[in-house]
C-alpha positions in Angstrom: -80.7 13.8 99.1 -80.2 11.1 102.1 -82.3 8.3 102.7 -81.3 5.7 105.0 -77.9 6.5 105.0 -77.7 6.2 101.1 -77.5 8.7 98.2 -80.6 9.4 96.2 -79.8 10.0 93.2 -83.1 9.5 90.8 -86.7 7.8 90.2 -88.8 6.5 87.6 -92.1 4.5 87.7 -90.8 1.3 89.8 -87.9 1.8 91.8 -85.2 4.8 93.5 -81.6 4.7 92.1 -79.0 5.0 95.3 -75.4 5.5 95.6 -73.8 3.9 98.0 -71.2 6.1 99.6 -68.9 3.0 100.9 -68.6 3.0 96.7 -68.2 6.5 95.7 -64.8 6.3 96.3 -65.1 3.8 92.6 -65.3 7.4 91.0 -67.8 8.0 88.3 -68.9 10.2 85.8 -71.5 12.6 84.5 -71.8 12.8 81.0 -74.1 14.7 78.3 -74.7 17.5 75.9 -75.0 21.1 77.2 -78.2 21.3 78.9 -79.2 18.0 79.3 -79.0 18.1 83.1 -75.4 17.8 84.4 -75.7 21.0 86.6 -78.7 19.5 88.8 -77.0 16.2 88.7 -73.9 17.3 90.2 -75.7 19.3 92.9 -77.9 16.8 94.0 -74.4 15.0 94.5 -72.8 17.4 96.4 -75.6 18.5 99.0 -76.3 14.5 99.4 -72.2 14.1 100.0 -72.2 17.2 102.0 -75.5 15.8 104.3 -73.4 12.5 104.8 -70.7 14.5 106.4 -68.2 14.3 103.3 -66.4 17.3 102.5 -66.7 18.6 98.2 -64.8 20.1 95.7 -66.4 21.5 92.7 -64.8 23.7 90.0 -67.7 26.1 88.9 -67.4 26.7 85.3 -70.7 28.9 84.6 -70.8 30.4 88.1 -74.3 28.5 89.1 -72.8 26.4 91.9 -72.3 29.3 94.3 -76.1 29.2 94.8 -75.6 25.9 97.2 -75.3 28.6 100.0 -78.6 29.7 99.4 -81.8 27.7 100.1 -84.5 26.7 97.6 -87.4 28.7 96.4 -90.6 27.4 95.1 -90.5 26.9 91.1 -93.0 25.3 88.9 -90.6 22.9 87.2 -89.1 22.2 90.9 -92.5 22.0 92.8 -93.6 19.5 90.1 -90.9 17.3 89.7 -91.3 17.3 94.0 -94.5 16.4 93.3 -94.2 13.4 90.5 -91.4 11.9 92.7 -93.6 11.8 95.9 -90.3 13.0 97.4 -92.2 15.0 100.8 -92.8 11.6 101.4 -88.8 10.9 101.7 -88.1 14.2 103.8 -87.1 16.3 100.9 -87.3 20.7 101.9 -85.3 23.3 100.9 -82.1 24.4 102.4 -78.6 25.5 102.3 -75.1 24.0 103.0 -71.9 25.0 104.2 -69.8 26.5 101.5 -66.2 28.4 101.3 -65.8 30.1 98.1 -62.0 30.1 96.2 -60.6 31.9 93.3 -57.0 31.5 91.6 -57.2 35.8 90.9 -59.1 36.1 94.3 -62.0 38.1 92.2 -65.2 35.8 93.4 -63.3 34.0 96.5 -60.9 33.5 98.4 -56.8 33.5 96.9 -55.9 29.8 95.9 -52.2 29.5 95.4 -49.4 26.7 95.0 -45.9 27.4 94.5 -43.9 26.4 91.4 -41.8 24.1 93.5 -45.4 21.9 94.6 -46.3 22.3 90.9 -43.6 20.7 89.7 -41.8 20.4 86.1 -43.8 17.6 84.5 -47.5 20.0 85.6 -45.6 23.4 85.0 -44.3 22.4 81.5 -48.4 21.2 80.4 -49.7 24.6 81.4 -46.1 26.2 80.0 -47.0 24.3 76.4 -43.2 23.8 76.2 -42.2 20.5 74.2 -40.7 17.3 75.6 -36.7 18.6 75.3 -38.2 22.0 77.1 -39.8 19.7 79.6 -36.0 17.6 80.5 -34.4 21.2 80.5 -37.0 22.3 83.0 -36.9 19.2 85.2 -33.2 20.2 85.3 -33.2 23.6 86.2 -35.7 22.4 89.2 -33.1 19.8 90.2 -30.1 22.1 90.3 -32.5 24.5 92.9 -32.8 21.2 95.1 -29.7 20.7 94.7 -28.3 24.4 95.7 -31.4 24.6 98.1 -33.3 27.9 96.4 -37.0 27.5 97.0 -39.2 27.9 93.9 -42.4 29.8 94.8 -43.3 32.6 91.9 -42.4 32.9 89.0 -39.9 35.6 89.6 -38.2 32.6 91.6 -38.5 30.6 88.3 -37.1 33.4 85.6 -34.0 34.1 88.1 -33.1 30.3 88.3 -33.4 29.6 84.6 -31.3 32.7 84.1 -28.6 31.5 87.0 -28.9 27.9 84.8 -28.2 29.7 81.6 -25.2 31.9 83.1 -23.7 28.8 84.6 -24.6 26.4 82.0 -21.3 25.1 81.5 -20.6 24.7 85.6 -23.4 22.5 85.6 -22.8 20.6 82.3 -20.5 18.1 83.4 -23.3 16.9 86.2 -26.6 18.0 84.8 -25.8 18.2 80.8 -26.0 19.9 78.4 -28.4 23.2 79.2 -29.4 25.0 75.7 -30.1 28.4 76.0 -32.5 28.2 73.1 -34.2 26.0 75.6 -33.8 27.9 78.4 -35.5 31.6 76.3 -38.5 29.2 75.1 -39.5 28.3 78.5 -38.6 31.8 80.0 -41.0 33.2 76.7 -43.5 30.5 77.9 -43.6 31.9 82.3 -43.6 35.5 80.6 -47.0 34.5 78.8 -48.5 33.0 81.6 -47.8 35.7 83.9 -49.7 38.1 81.7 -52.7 35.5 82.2 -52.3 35.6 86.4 -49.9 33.1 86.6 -48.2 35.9 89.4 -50.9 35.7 91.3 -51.6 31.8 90.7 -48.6 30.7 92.0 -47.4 32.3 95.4 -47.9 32.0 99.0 -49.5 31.4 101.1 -50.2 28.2 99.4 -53.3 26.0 99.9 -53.3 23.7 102.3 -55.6 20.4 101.3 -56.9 19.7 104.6 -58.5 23.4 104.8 -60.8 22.0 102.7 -61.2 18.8 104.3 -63.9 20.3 107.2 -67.4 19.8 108.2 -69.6 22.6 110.0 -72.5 21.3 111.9 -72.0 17.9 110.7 -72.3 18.8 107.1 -69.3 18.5 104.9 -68.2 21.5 103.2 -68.7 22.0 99.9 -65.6 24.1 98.6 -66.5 25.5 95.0 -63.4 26.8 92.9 -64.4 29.6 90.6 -63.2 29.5 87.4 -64.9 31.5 85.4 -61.5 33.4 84.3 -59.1 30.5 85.1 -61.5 28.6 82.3 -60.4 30.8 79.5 -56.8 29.0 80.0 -57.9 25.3 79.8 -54.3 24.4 80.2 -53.5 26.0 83.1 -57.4 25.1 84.8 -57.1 21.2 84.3 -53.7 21.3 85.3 -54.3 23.1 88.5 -57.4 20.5 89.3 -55.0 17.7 88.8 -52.2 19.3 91.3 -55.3 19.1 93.6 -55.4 15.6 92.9 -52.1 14.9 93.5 -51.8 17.2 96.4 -54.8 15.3 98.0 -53.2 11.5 97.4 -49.7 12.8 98.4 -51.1 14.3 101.9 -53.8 11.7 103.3 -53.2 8.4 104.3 -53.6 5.1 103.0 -57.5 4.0 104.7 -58.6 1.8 101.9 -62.4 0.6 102.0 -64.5 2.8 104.2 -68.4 3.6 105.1 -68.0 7.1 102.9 -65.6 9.3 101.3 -62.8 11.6 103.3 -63.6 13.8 99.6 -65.2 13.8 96.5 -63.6 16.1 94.1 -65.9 16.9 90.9 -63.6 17.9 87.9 -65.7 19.5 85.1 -64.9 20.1 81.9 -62.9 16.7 82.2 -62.0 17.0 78.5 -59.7 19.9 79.1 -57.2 17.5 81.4 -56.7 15.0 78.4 -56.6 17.1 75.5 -53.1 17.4 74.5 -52.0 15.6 77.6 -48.1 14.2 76.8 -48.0 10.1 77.0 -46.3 10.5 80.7 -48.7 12.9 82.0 -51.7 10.4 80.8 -49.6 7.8 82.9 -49.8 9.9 85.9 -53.5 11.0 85.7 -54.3 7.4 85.3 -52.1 6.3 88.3 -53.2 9.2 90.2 -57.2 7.9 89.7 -56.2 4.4 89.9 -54.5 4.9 93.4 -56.0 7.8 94.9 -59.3 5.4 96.1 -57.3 4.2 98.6 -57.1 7.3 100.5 -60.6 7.5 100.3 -61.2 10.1 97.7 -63.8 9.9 95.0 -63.7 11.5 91.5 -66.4 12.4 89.7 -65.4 13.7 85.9 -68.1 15.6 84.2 -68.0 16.1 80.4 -69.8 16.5 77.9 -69.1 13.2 76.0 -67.6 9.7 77.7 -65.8 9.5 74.7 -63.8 12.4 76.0 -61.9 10.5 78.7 -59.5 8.0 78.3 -60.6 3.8 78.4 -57.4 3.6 80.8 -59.6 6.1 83.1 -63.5 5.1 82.0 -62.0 1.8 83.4 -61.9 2.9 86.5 -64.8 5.1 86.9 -67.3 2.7 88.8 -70.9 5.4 89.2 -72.2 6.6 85.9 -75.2 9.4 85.5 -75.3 9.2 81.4 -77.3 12.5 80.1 -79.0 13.2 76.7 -76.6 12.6 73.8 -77.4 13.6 70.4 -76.4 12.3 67.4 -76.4 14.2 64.0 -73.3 12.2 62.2 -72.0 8.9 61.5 -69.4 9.3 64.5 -71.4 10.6 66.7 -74.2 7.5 66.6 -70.7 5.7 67.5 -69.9 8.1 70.2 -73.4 7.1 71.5 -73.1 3.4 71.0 -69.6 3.6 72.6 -71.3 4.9 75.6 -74.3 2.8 75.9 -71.3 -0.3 75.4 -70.1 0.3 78.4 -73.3 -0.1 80.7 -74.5 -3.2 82.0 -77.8 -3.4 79.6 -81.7 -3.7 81.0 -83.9 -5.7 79.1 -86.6 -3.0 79.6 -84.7 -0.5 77.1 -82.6 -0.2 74.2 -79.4 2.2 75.7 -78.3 3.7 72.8 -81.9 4.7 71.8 -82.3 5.8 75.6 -79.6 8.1 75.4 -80.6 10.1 72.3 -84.2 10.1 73.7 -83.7 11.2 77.2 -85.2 14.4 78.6 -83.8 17.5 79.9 -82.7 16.4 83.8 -83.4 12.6 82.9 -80.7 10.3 82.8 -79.7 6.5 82.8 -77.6 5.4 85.8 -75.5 2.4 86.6 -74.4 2.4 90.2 -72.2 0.0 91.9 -73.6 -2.4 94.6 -72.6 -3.2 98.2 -70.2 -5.8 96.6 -68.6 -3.1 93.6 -70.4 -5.1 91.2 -72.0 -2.6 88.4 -76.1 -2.2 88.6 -77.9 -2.9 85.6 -78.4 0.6 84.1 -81.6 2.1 85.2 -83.5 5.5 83.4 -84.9 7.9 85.5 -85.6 11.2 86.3 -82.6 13.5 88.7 -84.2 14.8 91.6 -84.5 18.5 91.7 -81.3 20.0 94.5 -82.7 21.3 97.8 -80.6 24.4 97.7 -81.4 27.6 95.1 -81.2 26.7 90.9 -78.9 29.8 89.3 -76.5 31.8 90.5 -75.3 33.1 94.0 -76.6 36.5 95.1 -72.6 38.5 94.9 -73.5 40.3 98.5 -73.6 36.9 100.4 -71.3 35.5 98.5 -68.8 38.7 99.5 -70.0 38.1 103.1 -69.3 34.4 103.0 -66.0 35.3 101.4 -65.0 37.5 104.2 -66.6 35.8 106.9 -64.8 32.6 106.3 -62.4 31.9 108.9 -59.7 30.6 106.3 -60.1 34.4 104.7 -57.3 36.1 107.2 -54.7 33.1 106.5 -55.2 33.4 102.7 -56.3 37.2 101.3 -52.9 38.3 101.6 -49.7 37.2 100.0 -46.7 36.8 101.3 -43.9 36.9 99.5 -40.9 35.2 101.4 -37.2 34.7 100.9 -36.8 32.0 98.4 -34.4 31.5 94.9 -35.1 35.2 93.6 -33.8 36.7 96.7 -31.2 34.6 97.1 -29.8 34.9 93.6 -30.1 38.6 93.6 -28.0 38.5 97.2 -26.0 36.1 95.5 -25.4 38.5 91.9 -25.1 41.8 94.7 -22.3 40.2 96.1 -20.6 38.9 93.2 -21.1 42.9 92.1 -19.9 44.2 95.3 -17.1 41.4 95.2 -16.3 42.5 91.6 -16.4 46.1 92.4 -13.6 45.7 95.3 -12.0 43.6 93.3 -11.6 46.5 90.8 -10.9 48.8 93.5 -8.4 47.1 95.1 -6.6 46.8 91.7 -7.2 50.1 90.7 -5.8 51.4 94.3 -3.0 48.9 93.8 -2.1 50.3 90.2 -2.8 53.7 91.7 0.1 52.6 94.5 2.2 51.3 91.7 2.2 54.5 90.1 2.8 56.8 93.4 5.3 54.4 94.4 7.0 54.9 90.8 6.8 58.5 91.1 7.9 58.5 94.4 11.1 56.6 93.5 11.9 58.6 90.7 11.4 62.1 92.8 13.5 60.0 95.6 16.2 59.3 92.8 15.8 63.0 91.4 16.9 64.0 95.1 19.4 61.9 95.6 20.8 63.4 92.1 20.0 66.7 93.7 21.7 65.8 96.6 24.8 63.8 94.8 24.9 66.9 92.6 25.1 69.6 95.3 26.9 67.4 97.2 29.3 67.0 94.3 29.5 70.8 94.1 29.7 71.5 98.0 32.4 69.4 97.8 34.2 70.5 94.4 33.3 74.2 95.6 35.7 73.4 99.6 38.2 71.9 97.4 38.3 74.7 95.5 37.8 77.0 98.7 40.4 75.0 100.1 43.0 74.8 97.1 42.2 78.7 97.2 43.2 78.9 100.6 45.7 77.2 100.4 47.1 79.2 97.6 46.4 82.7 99.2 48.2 80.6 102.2 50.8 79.6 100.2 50.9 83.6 98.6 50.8 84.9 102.3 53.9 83.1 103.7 55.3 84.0 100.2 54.6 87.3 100.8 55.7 86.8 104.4 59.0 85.4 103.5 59.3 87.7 101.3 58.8 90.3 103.7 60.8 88.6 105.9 64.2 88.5 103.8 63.6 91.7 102.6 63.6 93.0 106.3 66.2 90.7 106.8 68.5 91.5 103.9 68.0 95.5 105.2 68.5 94.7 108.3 71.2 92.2 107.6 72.7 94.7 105.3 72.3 97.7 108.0 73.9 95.1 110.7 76.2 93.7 108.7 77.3 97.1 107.9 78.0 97.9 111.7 78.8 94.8 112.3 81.4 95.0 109.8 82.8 98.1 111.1 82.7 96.9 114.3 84.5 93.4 113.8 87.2 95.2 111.2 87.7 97.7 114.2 88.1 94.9 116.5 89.9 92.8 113.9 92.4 95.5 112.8 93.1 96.5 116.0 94.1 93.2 116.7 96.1 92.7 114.2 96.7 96.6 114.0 94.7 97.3 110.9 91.3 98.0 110.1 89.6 95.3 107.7 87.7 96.7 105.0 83.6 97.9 105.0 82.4 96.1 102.6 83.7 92.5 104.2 83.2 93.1 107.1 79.6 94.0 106.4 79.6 90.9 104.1 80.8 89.0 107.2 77.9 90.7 109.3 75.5 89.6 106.8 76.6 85.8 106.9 76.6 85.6 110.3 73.1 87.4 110.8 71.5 85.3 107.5 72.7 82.0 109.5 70.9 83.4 112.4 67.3 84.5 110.5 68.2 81.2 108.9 68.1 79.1 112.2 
């Protein structure tokens, strides 16, 4: 709760343990076995941020966090523990605070998405479990869609660039290198597997826009609680998506450096999960992220089960500690517990170590930082109990919140825009359709060849045709004519023939009575008659000269 402008967090016999929101920006952490308190802890955290006018993030795990919509009922442990504090006395009462409710499948809130492209390959290739050479082929495949300007927002986006990277692997060798398709068919085997755990509905649009969560309603900040009762069951994929948050949140707010409180404190639970078989560069870049994020006024608050369970590069930076019950049954735990009781700022009053196996369910030792950032000597005490309902959100006004919200019409549907899929399967139906005139054209120009072939042979047959008859036509008038000719030449033959024959009868017929007539006229001249037969020979000479001329 708030008290004079301060967070408080806890009591024991002698004095209250605060939080100074100016310092919760230092980060911090709440650590301890199962049971042992964390829950409360991290409520009490969030309505007290929420009352200061700071907007939350929590990731609910178990599904208990929903219930900081509802107000508090009376419960013995609650009214007691009310009670031993004295806390009437500080304003303490029941109530409720202004919550939004998000889910990556959209089951128990509203649709959280990213795209692959704001994921990026170094995040995408931790929740893909691909190896380090998988990772470089990745990083190049998002390069060459940069490069070529395809926007990566699905997955389907993702499969059809790795499979345009694989078709074209040797275009881009010369200025990308070498892409393996072994490479290329482990990642591809790695999207396919996390698309059958939601990853199609993870990854999508409309994305999530940070500052959505960065409002207040009625001067409360709202406390925006991730469900991930499902998204839990793929560790991998959860811590990953919490630390795209992260890096979502330093990328988009300004640099503000100290302030009075927090622009947002982000609770990552299950911290463990975001180290675990976290590669060497992506430690790097949790540990920058952490190390720089305070300046845009964001505070972190890991919860885990054991400090042990977050790196020294991180527990270095982590400024607020609540420390729950710790138990110790082995050598390495009683280490795990020393370690931890190491890194407090010791109180003369208690042993630590001892403290920390002894501690009650919903006690705690806290080490805070002062108004200067110096670490408080650590302090046991007891949590105070939250103000809003213990266990889980009643589902009808959690629906009704759900749909009520005014971020519910931007985000329940999906919209699935142009982007690398579309473009390559544009791209592959014209290279099909370019392909398949290609072939048409040849096959029309082969088709022409032919017809143009047959036409010149039919052409060439005709003009054979034509030669040939012309040939004949020709051979058959020549023949015509020669017979002509002949018949011609047989006619005035025939005619001369004729001719002479009528002539020589005619001649002889004259020349007969010509002959008598000259040998009359002859003889008498020369008082005798000249003989028939010359003077009919002379009649036929002087007739055959005439037929002759």
């Amino acid at each position: 709760m708030l008290k004079d402008g301060k967070i408080l967090i806890g009591k024991n016999n002698e004095s209250e343990i605060w939080l100074d929101p100016a310092m919760a920006n230092r980060h911090g952490m709440i650590a301890g076995a199962t049971g042992t308190g964390k829950t409360v802890s991290l409520k009490v955290l969030a309505e007290s941020f929420s009352d200061a006018g700071v907007p939350v993030f929590l990731a609910d795990i178990k599904g208990d966090l929903g219930s900081l919509a509802q107000e508090g009922v009376d419960e013995e442990h609650v009214t007691a523990r009310v009670a031993s504090m004295n806390l009437a006395a500080d304003g303490y009462a029941y109530r409720k605070y202004p919550v939004s409710f998000w889910d990556v499948y959209g089951e128990k809130g509203m649709p959280l998405r990213t795209t692959v492209s704001e994921m990026g390959p170094l995040l995408l290739s931790r929740v893909l479990g691909i190896n380090e050479l998988q990772t470089d082929i990745l990083t190049v495949v998002f390069k060459i869609a940069d490069d070529h300007g395809m926007l990566l927002i699905d997955t389907k986006d993702l499969k059809a660039m790795l499979n345009y990277a694989d078709e074209h692997s040797r275009e881009f060798a010369a200025e990308y290198g070498n892409i393996a398709p072994a490479s290329i068919a482990a990642i591809t085997r790695a999207v396919v597997s996390l698309e059958s755990q939601g990853a199609d509905l993870f990854f999508g649009e409309p994305a999530l826009n940070i500052t959505d969560m960065l409002q207040t309603e009625n001067g409360q900040g709202m406390i925006s609680i991730l469900d991930c009762r499902r998204l839990i069951l793929n560790p991998d994929m959860y811590s990953t998506f919490l630390l795209w948050m992260l890096s979502e949140l330093y990328e988009m707010l300004p640099e503000v450096g100290d302030c009075p409180k927090p622009k947002m404190v982000f609770f990552f639970d299950e911290a463990h999960m975001l180290f675990d078989h976290a590669s060497k560069d992506l430690l790097m870049r949790i540990e920058q992220t952490v190390k720089l994020i305070r300046s845009k006024g964001v505070g972190i608050f890991f919860v885990t089960q054991n400090p042990g369970d977050i790196p020294d590069g991180i527990m270095s930076q982590l400024g607020n500690k609540i420390q729950h019950a710790l138990h110790a049954y082995s050598p390495n735990e009683l280490r795990q517990v020393k370690a931890a009781a190491d890194t407090y700022r010791s109180n003369p009053a208690f042993d630590t170590a001892e403290a920390i196996q002894n501690l009650a369910t919903g006690e705690a030792i806290i080490s805070t930082l002062d108004t200067n950032g110096v670490p408080g000597m650590v302090e046991r005490c007891f949590i105070l109990p939250p103000q809003s309902l213990n266990g889980a959100c009643d589902d009808n006004l959690r629906d009704s919140l759900i749909k009520g919200s005014l971020l519910y019409a931007r985000y329940a549907t999906a919209v699935d825009r142009d982007s690398a899929y579309e473009f390559l399967q544009r791209m592959g139906l014209e290279a099909e359709a370019a392909a398949r005139r290609e072939a048409e054209e040849k096959e029309a120009a082969k088709a022409q060849e032919i017809a143009d072939r047959e036409a010149a042979k039919a052409q060439a047959a005709a003009e054979r045709e034509a030669a040939r008859q012309q040939a004949a036509a020709e051979r058959e008038a020549a023949r015509q004519q020669a017979a002509e000719e002949r018949e011609a030449a047989r006619e005035a033959q025939r005619k001369r023939t004729e001719v002479g024959r009528v002539a020589k009868t005619v001649t002889g017929t004259v020349g007969r009575q010509i002959g008598k007539t000259i040998g009359k006229t002859v003889g008498g001249t020369f008082g005798q008659t000249i003989g028939g037969n010359l003077g009919a020979q002379l009649g036929r000479s002087i007739l055959g000269t005439l037929f002759k001329s």
